[in-house]
Each structure stands twice: as structure tokens, then as C-alpha cells.
Phi, psi and omega in degrees: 000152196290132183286006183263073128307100177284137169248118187246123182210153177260130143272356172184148195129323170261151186069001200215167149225133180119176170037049179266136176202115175260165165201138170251154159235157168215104194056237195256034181258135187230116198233108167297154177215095176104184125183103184229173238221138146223154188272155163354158159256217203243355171314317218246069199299133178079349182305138175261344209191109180232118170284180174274101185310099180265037180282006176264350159270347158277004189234005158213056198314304170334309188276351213275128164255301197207162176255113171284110170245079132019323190179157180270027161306117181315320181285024169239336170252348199308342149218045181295357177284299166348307195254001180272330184313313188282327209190078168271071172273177168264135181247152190236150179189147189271201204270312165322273193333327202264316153345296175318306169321304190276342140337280185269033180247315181271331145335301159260049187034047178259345210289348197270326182271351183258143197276087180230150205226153219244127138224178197219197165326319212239024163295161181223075194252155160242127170233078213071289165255001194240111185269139164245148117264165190211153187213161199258121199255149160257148159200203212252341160243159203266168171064072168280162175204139200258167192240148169216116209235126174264142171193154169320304159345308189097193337176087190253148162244125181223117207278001202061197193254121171241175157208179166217121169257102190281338163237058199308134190315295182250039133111031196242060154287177202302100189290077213257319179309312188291340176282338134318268211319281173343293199261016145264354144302309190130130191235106174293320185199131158245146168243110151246118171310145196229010193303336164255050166277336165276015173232133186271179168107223165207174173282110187308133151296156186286003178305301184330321179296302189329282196312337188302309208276333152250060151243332168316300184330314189280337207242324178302140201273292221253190172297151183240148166245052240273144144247152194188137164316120211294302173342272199304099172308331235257295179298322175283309162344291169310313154322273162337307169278007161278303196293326167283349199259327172282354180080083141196167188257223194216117104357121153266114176221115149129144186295332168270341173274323196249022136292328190277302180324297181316323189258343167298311186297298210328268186337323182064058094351307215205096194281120147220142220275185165283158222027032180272324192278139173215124181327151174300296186287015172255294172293348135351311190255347170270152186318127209311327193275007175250003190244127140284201205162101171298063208225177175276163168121004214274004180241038145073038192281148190269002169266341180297160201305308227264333200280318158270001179275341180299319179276342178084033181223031142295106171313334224221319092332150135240182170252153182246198182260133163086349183289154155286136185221119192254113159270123148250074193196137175262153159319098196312115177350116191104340181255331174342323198269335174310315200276304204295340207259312178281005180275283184333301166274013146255016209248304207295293149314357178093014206256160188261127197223124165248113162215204191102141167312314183312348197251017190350066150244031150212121127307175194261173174231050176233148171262153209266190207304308206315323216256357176263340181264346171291318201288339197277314163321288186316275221269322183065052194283173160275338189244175195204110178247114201284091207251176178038102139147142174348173171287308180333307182304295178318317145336286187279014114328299186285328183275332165279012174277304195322284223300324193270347180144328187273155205286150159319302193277349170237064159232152214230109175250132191255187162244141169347100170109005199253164187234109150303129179250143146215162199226109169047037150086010188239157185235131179215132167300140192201114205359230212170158183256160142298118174215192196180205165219141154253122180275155163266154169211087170100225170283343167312155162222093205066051202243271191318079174286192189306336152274346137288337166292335201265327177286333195268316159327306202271303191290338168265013169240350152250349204098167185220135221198101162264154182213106214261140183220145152284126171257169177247149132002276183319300186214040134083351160284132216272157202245002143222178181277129192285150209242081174268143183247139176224128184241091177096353176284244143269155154308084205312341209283320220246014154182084171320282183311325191274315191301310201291323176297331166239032159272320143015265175317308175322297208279316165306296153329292189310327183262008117005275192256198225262142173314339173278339217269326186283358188270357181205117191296328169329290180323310202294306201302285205315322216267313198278295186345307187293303186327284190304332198289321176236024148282339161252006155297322158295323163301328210220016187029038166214135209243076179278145166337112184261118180232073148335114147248140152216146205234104149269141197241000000 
């Protein structure tokens, strides 16, 4: 087959919510699309951070022309410092987005070498055989942008995370006549988001939250305390102007709220009047019915602002008996129980809690089937790849393309790394890349596989049992009594007697084996592991971490 080919495949994104990152080629041209971060389960103890594995663009370092971002969504950037370190390529973006951008760029000391470049609807880049465009999406942040990749082949479209909001807060309507245009040129393949493909109808505009959130404003006696995704610009608009309209002033908790406020005003995004913003600890001291409170946390994260005003361990605030606490946000598929826990202990505090689909103080900013079956009409593909969202979405994605027109074979639900091709007009699924997750852990970056992740399991559900022994040098007999420690296993003061049975069990082994077998510490470790691991398991039907030292002396 002719090596001038298009390939389209996700490196992340699929199969998820999160980490999303795609790319198409043509011949020796490679056009990145994202490259975002999602967090942890509750599995992946201590992990901070998980990205996209880009080894298959580092290993065609070459090819790579540019980084494309669709929106300023952590799961679309979150991990571009993570992939400019490695491959400091050029990135295109829209103005908000490139803000963001340049925020957590500068955070990991990238911003002075990287090559970041500004564009809107009506940019136009080439990057060897492959011409870009662009057309403008409503979502949950203001300057989104859907992508149109010209190529010999022909025509890929990648709508980015959309709705179409005919009454967007700030006047960034939907370029739906050009998305018409798009799709009567002709669309060869679309990547359509699929994260509201199962819930039908459409998605209320965000004009709605508004009137919710200032009748919340009006009825609250005491301080009120919003939570809300830092992103969502659209929504701290709202907020602020429920806050203006009641006279009171405005607070910032959590760190991501008040990097987005900040890079939202500079850019004028986001109208807060002068003097309204007032420090946390200044507003502490002014009278409970003049202040708001800004904060992180709406997904029950558990270091986030609302989560500790929740514990009552934020330094700088607390919640009383009569404040008001407005989530405005609903809890992304998995954080429920997160969320349900910090609801309780504020309830627990005495606080008055509006959250809920019922409180209709969020809408989504994704569109639900109608407006996923409009995108499909509009653009008209011949081929169809459903992105962003679980297999389920993706699934139910794919029965609203059949229903609108598009053939069954040719829609392609993929897996992370697998690749569509076309070639001299025939499209075929065709082998896979590398793609994965990489965790951050701290400073680390890919440093923690699977075996350490399987040691941090095993230590926080049994525990760890060291067992310190002396040898003599010469002739391998041991010279004191052996010295066990338990960490997370049992209480030593309340259980003498099993300690002592396995200092014992220690001493009884050693003397066991054999003069050649004490001479080589493995054999000593592996031989106490096994021993002790399933003496204690028969006492205690528990298998904590066995950690043999040995000291010669």
C-alpha cells in the first residue's frame, strides 16, 4: 500500500472520560489534537495525575508538526507541560485556552521555550499536506473551537466537547451556517464527542443557572459558599453577578480558582468590578450577609477548598449554622460517594446545602442525543469515530449516527492506540500504536508501574511485618535475637504472644537451613517470606508485606 496514507487514531480519550488526545497523519506530516490529564481512582493509591502515553509520537519525533487544543479543559490540557518537556513542538490555541495554557507552563518552568501561537474561527494553518480550519462550539468555557483537517484523502472533522446553546452567556454563538458549509463540501470522517450520548432531548442553556443562582443570592441570611468548576468561566460570571446584585463581596479558595479568575480577567473573559474581590482572611471578619465565597471542590476532591471547610481544617475559613453552600456543579460518574460525604458534613455543620440535578444550578456543557444528532446531519460523514466517553457512550453514539443515515461498517468504535486508515479511497481498521496511561506521582513521571502500585495495595490493606536478624560473618549464625516490627499489621503492646511466635518461627528457619543456603541472602529472605507469610496467615487470615534485613556482623 502507497506510504501516502491517512491514519487517524486516540491516544487517549476513549474508553474514559479524561486524558483526552488524538492525532491524524498524512504521509510524513502528524497533527496532535489535546493532550489532557485525568485524575486517579481510588485503586491507584497515591498517584496524583494520569496522562497519555506519547510514545508513538516520540518515536516519530520528526513527523510531529503541531499541537492543536480544541478548549481549555483540564481533560484536554492537563497534560501538555508533561508532553512539551519531552517533544516542544508548536502549539495553537485560542485565547482563553493559550491563558490557561501558558499558566501551567509557567508553573513547570516551559513557558520561555515553547512556541505557543494564538487563533480563532477564522485561522487557517498548513501543516504539509494537511490544511486546518476552524469553526466556533458553545461548552462550559468560553473560546472552543471544532477542527477541519483537509487532506488528500479528504476531510476529517473533530468537533471538540460541544453543545449548541442558541443563548450563550457571552454572545459565542454556535458557527452552525459554517458547519452547514463544512458539510456540504463533503465530511470523509468525523470525531464526535460522545460524553451525553444517553441522556436524550437537549441540553438547557446556561442562561438558566443564572436566575437559580440569584434567587439562591436573595434568600440567603448568612454567607453563601459556591462551588463550581474553576473552568467554567460562564458560571463565575454568574456568580459574581448574583454577588453584585445582592451587594456582597467575593472571596477566592482554592488554587485553580484563583489561577482561572486571574487569567480570565487579564484576557476579559470574566467583569469583576474593582474592589469586590477581597482576601479570605478579610472576609472572615466582615458580617456574614456581605460576603461570598468562591471555591474548589465541586467533586468532592478531597485536598480541595470545599472539602476541607467541610472538615472543619481550612485555615483561613470556616462554615457556621445558617451559611448557605450552592454546588453548582453535578458530580462527574465516580465521584458520588465523594460528593454525598461532603454534603453530609455540612449538613453536619449546620449549613444549609442546595445541590442536585433538582437545584438546577448546573447544566451540562455537553450535548445530549438531539444536538449529537444535529452535529451529525450538519457535517453528513461518510465514516463516523465516536471519541470522548466510556464504551457505553460510545456505544450509544453510534445507534444515533445508524438512525440519521450513516451505514453500520462504517462507523468505527475504537480503543485507545487502534488505527483507521484510508488509502487510495478504501478505509479500513487497520493495527494500533502505542497509547496507554502514564501516572505522575509527585515529581515522578512514569516512574510507577504496576508493581508498586500492587506494594502500595497490599500495604494499605495489610500492612507491613520487618523482621531485622544478625548474622555473623564467618559462619552465618545468628547473634542476637531476632528484631520484629509491625507497621499497620497489628498492635505489638496488645500482642505479645504472636510476636514472640515469630521470633521464634525466625530462629527455627535459620536453623533449618543449610550452611551454603545462609551464605546467600536471597535464599535467607525468599525462605523467611514464604515461612512467615503463611504462618501468618493461618493466625490472623492476613498477608502483610514481609520485609527480611539482614546485618553481618
Amino acid at each position: 500500500m502507497s506510504k501516502e496514507r491517512l491514519r487517524i487514531a486516540a491516544l487517549g480519550g476513549v474508553h474514559e472520560i479524561g486524558k483526552n488526545m488524538y492525532f491524524l497523519q498524512y504521509g510524513d506530516d502528524i497533527v496532535a489534537i489535546d493532550c489532557g490529564s485525568k485524575f486517579p481512582d481510588e485503586s491507584l493509591l497515591g498517584i496524583d495525575l494520569i496522562i497519555p502515553d506519547v510514545s508513538f509520537l516520540l518515536e516519530n519525533i520528526d513527523k510531529v508538526r503541531a499541537l492543536v487544543v480544541t478548549h481549555g479543559h483540564e481533560d484536554h490540557i492537563g497534560g501538555i507541560p508533561y508532553l512539551l518537556k519531552q517533544l516542544n513542538i508548536p502549539l495553537y490555541a485560542s485565547r482563553l485556552t493559550l491563558g490557561l495554557i501558558e499558566n501551567k507552563l509557567k508553573e513547570h518552568g516551559l513557558l520561555r521555550q515553547a512556541s505557543l501561537n494564538c487563533i480563532n474561527s477564522d485561522s487557517i494553518l498548513t501543516f504539509g499536506q494537511i490544511t486546518t480550519s476552524f469553526f466556533n462550539t458553545n461548552h462550559s468555557i468560553p473560546d472552543c473551537l471544532g477542527i477541519v483537517f483537509d487532506t488528500p484523502e479528504g476531510t476529517v472533522v473533530h468537533t471538540g466537547d460541544f453543545k449548541f446553546d442558541m443563548t450563550p452567556v457571552n454572545k459565542q454563538y454556535p458557527d452552525i451556517h459554517k458547519m452547514a458549509d463544512i458539510g456540504k463540501k463533503g465530511v470523509r470522517f468525523l470525531l464526535s464527542e460522545s460524553t451525553n450520548a444517553e441522556r436524550p432531548g437537549f441540553t438547557p442553556s446556561e442562561q438558566l443557572v443564572g436566575a437559580h443562582l440569584e434567587e439562591a443570592f436573595k434568600k440567603a441570611e448568612r454567607r453563601i459558599f459556591v462551588s463550581t468548576f474553576a473552568s467554567n468561566v460562564h458560571r463565575l460570571q454568574q456568580i459574581v453577578d448574583a454577588a453584585i446584585l445582592t451587594g456582597r463581596k467575593l472571596a477566592l479558595l482554592g488554587r485553580s480558582m484563583v489561577n482561572v479568575v486571574a487569567v480570565s480577567r487579564e484576557l476579559g473573559y470574566l467583569t469583576i468590578p474593582e474592589g469586590m474581590l477581597v482576601e479570605p482572611a478579610e472576609a472572615a471578619k466582615l458580617p456574614p450577609h456581605e460576603i461570598a465565597v468562591l471555591c474548589t471542590g465541586s467533586q468532592g476532591e478531597p485536598m480541595a477548598a470545599l472539602s476541607r471547610l467541610a472538615n472543619s481544617s481550612n485555615r483561613q475559613m470556616e462554615i457556621g449554622a445558617g451559611d448557605t453552600v450552592l454546588l453548582a456543579a453535578n458530580p462527574i460518574p465516580g465521584n458520588e460517594r465523594n460528593v454525598s460525604r461532603i454534603v453530609d458534613n455540612l449538613y453536619l455543620l449546620g449549613a444549609r446545602v442546595i445541590y442536585g440535578s433538582r437545584s438546577e444550578l448546573h447544566v451540562s456543557g455537553h450535548g445530549s442525543q438531539e444536538e449529537l444528532k444535529l452535529m451529525l446531519t450538519l457535517m453528513k460523514p461518510e465514516y463516523f469515530i465516536p471519541i470522548h466517553g466510556e464504551y457505553r457512550m460510545l456505544h450509544h453514539h453510534r445507534l444515533l449516527a445508524e438512525a440519521v443515515g450513516v451505514q453500520g461498517d462504517h462507523i468505527f468504535l475504537l480503543k485507545n492506540g487502534e488505527l483507521v486508515e484510508s488509502a487510495e479511497g478504501v478505509v479500513r481498521q487497520s493495527g494500533r500504536v502505542t497509547a496507554g496511561q502514564i501516572f505522575v506521582d509527585g515529581l515522578g513521571i512514569g516512574d510507577i508501574g504496576n508493581v508498586v502500585l500492587r506494594d502500595r495495595r497490599q500495604l494499605s490493606a495489610d500492612g507491613v511485618l520487618i523482621t531485622v536478624i544478625t548474622l555473623s560473618q564467618s559462619d552465618g549464625r545468628l547473634l542476637n535475637e531476632p528484631d520484629t516490627i509491625s507497621r499497620g499489621f497489628i498492635y505489638v503492646r496488645n500482642s505479645d504472644n504472636l510476636m514472640d511466635e515469630i521470633n521464634q518461627l525466625v530462629k527455627a528457619t535459620l536453623q533449618k537451613m543449610s550452611e551454603a543456603d545462609l551464605g546467600q541472602w536471597n535464599i535467607i529472605k525468599q525462605t523467611l517470606k514464604v515461612t512467615l507469610s503463611k504462618f501468618l496467615y493461618e493466625k490472623t487470615k492476613r498477608r502483610p508485606m514481609i520485609l527480611p534485613i539482614i546485618i553481618e556482623v
